[in-house]
C-alpha positions in Angstrom: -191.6 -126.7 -135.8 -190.0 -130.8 -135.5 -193.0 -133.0 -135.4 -193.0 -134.5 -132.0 -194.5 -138.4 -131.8 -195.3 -138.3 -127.7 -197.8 -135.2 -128.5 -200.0 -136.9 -131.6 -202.3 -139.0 -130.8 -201.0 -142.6 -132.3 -198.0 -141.4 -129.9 -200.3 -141.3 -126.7 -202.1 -144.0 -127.4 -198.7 -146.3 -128.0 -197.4 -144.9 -124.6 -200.5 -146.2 -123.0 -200.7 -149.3 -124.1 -197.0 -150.0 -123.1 -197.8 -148.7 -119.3 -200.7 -151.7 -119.6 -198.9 -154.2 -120.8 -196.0 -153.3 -118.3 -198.8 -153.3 -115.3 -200.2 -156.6 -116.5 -196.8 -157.7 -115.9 -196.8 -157.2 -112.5 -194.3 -154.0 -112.6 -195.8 -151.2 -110.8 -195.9 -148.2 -112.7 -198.1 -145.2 -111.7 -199.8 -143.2 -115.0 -199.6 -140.8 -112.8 -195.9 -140.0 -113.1 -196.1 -140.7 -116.5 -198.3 -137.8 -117.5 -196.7 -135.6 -115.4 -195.0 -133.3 -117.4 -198.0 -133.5 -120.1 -200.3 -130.9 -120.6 -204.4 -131.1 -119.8 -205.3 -132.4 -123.6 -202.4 -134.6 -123.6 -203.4 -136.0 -120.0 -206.7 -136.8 -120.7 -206.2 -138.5 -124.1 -203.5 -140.9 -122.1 -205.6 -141.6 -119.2 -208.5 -142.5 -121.5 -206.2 -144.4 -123.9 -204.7 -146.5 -120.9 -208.2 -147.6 -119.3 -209.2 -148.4 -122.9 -206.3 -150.7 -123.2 -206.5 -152.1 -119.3 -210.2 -152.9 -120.3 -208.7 -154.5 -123.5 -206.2 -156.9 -121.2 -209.1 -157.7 -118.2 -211.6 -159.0 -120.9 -209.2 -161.3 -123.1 -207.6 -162.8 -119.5 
């Protein structure tokens, strides 16, 4: 089996920090559509990775 970054965790976590720093930007991008071809686990480590890191940006603004 090929070791896949996008399905470890420092992969997810790198993905959602880019979407925050690209939304901070002002470039809409939905997480959404993102995930979307990820499975439940994968989801839901992404989703909790990307408010951690919007919660990151909001408090150092």
């Amino acid at each position: 089996m090929r070791f896949d970054s996008s399905c470890s965790f420092t992969g997810l976590d790198f993905l959602a920090r880019s979407v925050a720093k690209i939304q901070q930007n002002g470039t809409f991008l939905d997480p959404k559509c993102v995930a979307g071809n990820m499975h439940e686990e994968q989801k839901e480590i992404f989703m909790c990775r990307l408010a951690f890191h919007q919660e990151r940006i909001n408090h150092t603004k």
